[in-house]
C-alpha positions in Angstrom: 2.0 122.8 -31.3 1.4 119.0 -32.8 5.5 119.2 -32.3 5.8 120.2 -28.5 3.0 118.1 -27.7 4.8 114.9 -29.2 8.3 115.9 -27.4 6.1 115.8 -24.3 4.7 112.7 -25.1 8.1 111.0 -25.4 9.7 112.4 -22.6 6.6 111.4 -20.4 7.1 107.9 -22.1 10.8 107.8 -21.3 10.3 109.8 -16.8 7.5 106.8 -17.1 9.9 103.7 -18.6 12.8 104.8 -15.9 10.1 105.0 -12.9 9.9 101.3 -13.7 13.0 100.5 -13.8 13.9 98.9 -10.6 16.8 96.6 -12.3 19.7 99.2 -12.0 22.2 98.4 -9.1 24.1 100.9 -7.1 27.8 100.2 -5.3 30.5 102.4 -3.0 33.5 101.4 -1.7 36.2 103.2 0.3 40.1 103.3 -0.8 39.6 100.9 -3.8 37.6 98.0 -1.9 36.1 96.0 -4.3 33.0 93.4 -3.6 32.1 91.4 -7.0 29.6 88.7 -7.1 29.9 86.3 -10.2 28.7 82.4 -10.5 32.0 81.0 -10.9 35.1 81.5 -8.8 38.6 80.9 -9.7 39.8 79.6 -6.4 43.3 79.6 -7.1 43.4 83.4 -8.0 40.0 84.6 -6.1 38.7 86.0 -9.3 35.4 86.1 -10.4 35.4 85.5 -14.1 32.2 87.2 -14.9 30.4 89.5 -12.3 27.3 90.1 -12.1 24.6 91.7 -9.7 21.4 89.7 -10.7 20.7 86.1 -10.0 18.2 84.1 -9.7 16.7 82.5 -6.2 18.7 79.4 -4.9 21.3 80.1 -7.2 24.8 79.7 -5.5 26.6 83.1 -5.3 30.2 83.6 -4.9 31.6 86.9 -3.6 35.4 88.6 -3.6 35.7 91.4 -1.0 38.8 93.2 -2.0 40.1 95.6 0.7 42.5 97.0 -0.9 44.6 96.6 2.0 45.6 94.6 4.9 42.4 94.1 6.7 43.8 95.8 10.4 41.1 93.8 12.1 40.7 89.8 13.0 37.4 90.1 12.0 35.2 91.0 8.9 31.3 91.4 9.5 29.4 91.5 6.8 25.8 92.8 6.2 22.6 91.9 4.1 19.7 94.1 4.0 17.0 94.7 2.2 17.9 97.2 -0.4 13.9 99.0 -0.1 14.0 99.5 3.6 17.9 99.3 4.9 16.2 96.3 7.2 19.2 94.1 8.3 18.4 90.9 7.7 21.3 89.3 8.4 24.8 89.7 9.9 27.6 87.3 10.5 31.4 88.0 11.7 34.1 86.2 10.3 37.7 85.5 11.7 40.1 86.7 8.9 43.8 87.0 8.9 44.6 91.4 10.1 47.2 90.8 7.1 44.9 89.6 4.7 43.2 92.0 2.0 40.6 89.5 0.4 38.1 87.4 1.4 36.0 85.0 -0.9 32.7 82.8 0.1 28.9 81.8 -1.5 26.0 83.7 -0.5 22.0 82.5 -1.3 19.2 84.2 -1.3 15.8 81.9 -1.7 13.2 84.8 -2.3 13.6 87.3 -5.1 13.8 91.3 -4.1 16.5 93.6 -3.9 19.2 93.4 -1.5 22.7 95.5 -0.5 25.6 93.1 0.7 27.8 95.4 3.0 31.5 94.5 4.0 32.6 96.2 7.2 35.8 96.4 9.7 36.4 97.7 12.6 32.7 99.4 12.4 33.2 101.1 8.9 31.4 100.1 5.6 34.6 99.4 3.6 32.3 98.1 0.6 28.6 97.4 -0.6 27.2 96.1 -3.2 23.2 96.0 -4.1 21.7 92.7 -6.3 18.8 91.8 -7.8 17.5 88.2 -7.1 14.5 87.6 -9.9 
């Protein structure tokens, strides 16, 4: 008995330490798109030399959206929202190259929270990414 009630103790402990656990960031993509965020960019290759999906607020960003493949579309829109509530807070189009299969800018975000960045063409979600801003 003193053993099943201390295996229910520490699996309480552990259901109670994951409910808290708001840190963990989720990401989909469709036919290997990629969308990494990092602090540094290599501009000359587009890479992002270490990614990461938590920053702090007013920190500079930088972002690679991989497609994958040529874009198909003259225009890339992309999508921030508030991770909690799917609330758009903001969306901005972009003229892009159809040919083109990457695209690389900065993002901020001034208030901490959790967010999902969401590349789309042609009205499809090719890529998302959520990150944590603490």
């Amino acid at each position: 008995m003193r053993k099943r009630l201390g295996v229910l103790v520490l699996v309480l402990v552990f259901v109670l330490a994951m409910a808290g656990c708001d840190d963990v960031t989720t990401s989909n993509s469709v036919g290997g798109a990629s969308l990494i965020f990092g602090l540094e960019i290599d501009e000359s290759t587009l890479e992002i030399p270490e990614n990461s999906t938590t920053f702090a607020p007013g920190q500079e960003i930088y972002y690679v959206f991989n497609n994958n493949e040529a874009f198909g579309s003259n225009q890339l829109t992309i999508q921030l929202l508030n991770a909690d509530t799917d609330e758009i807070l903001l969306e901005q189009s972009y003229d892009v190259t159809a040919e083109n299969t990457m695209y690389a800018n900065t993002i901020g975000f001034n208030n901490a929270g959790k967010y999902q960045a969401k590349m789309i063409i042609n009205g499809k979600t090719r890529a998302q990414q959520e990150l944590i801003i603490q």
